[in-house]
Short mmCIF file of the C-alpha atoms (twelve columns), coordinates in Angstrom:
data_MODEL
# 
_entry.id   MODEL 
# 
loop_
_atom_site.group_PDB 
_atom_site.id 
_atom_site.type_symbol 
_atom_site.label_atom_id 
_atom_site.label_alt_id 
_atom_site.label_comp_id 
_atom_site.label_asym_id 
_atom_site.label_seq_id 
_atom_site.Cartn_x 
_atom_site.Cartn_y 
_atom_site.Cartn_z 
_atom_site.pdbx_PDB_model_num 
ATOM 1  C CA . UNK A 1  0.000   0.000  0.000   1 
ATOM 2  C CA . UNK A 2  3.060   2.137  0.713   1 
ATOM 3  C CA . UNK A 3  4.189   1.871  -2.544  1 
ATOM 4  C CA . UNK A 4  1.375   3.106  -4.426  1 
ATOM 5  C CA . UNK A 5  1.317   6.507  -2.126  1 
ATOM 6  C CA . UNK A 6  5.063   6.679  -3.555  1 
ATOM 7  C CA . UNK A 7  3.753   7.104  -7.398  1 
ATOM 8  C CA . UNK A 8  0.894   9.601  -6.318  1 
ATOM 9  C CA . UNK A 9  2.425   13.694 -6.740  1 
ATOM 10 C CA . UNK A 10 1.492   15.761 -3.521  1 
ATOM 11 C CA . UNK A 11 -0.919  18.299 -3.362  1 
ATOM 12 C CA . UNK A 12 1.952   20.851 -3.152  1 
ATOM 13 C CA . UNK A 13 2.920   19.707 -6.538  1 
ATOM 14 C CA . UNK A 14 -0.696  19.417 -7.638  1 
ATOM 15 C CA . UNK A 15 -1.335  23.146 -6.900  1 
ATOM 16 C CA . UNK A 16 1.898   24.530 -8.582  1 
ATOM 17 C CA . UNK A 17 1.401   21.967 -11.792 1 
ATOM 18 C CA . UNK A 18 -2.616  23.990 -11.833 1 
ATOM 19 C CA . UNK A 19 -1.255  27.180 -10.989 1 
ATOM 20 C CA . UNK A 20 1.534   27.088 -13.816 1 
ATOM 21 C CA . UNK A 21 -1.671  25.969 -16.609 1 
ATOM 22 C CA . UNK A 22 -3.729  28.869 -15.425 1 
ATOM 23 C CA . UNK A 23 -0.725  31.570 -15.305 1 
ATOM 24 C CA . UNK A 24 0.376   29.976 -19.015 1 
ATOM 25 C CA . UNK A 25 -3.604  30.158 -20.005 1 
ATOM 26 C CA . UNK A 26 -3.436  33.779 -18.600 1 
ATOM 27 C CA . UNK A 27 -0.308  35.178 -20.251 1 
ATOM 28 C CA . UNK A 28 -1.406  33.171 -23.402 1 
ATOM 29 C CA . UNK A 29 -2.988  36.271 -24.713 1 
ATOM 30 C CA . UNK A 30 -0.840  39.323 -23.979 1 
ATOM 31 C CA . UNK A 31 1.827   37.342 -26.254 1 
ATOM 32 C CA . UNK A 32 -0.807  37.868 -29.315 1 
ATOM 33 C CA . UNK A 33 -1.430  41.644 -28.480 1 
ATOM 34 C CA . UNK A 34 -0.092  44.545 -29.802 1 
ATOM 35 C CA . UNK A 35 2.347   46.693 -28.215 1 
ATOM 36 C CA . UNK A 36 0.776   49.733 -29.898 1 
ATOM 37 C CA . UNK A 37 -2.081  49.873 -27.067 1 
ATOM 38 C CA . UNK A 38 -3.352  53.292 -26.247 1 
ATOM 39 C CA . UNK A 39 -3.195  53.396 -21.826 1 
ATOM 40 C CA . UNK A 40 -6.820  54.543 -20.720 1 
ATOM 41 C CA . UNK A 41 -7.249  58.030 -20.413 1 
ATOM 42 C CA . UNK A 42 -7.052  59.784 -16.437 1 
ATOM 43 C CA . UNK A 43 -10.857 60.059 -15.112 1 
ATOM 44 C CA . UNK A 44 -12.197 63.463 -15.715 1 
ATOM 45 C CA . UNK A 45 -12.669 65.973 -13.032 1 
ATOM 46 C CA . UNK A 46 -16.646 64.968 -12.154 1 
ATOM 47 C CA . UNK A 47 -17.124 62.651 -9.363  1 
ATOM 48 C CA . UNK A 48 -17.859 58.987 -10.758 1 
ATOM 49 C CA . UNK A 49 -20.354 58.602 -8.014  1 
ATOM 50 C CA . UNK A 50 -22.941 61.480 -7.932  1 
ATOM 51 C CA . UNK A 51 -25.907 61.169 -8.847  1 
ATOM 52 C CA . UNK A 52 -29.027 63.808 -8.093  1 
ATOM 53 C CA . UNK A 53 -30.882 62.655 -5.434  1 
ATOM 54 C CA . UNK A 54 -34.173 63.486 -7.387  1 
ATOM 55 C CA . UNK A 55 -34.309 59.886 -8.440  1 
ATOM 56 C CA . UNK A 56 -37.507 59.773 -6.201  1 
ATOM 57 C CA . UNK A 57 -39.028 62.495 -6.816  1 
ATOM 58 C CA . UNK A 58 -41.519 60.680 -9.251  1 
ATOM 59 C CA . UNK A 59 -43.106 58.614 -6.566  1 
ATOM 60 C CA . UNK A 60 -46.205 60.019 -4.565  1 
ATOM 61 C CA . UNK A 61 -44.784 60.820 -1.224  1 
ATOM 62 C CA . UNK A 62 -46.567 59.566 1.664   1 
ATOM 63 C CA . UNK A 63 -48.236 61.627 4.939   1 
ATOM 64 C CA . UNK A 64 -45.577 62.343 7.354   1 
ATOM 65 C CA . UNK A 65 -42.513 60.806 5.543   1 
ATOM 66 C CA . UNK A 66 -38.978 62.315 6.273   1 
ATOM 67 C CA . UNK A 67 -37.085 64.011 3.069   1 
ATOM 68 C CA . UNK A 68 -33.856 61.569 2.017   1 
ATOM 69 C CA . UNK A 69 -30.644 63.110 3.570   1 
ATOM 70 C CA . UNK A 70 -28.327 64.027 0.503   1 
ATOM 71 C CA . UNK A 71 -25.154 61.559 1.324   1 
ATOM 72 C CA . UNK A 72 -21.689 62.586 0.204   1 
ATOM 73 C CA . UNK A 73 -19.301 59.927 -1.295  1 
ATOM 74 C CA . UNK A 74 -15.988 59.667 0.544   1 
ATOM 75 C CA . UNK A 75 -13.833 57.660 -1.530  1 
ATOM 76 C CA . UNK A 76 -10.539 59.171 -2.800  1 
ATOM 77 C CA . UNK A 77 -10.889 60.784 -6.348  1 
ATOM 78 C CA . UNK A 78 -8.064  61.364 -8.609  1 
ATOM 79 C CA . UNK A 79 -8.085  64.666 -9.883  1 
ATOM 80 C CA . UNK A 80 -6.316  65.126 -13.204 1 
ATOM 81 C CA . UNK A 81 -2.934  67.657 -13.090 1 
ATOM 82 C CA . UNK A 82 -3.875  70.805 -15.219 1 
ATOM 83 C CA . UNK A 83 -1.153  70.917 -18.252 1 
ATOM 84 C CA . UNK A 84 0.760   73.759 -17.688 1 
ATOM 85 C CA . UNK A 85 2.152   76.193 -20.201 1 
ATOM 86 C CA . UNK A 86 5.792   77.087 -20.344 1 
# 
């Protein structure tokens, strides 16, 4: 019984044998691509999560129901550098 344990791989070498098929599947298409690839432009300067807060408004309000609170976003924005002129 011991010696058919002996031909079995661990699962140490099972994981790195899957891992190495997935990272080979992954990188299998940046080989193909072209190196030509325009980055994605910075975000702009409006906040990507406003929104007006008059999405309700077309619903009958109800007697005696309190006004939504307006709620302000407080994750980090990137604000694009203005290009300065020499």
């Amino acid at each position: 019984m011991t010696e058919q344990r002996a031909n079995k791989r661990s699962l140490r070498a099972l994981v790195r044998g899957a891992m190495d098929t997935a990272l080979e599947l992954v990188t299998l298409g940046e080989a193909n691509t072209s190196a030509k690839t325009t980055p994605p432009s910075a975000p702009t300067v409006v906040h990507p999560h406003r929104r007006t807060l008059d999405h309700r408004r077309n619903r009958r309000k109800r007697q005696g129901m309190v006004p939504p609170r307006p709620q302000v976003c407080t994750s980090p924005v990137h604000r694009p550098v203005a290009e300065r002129s020499a």
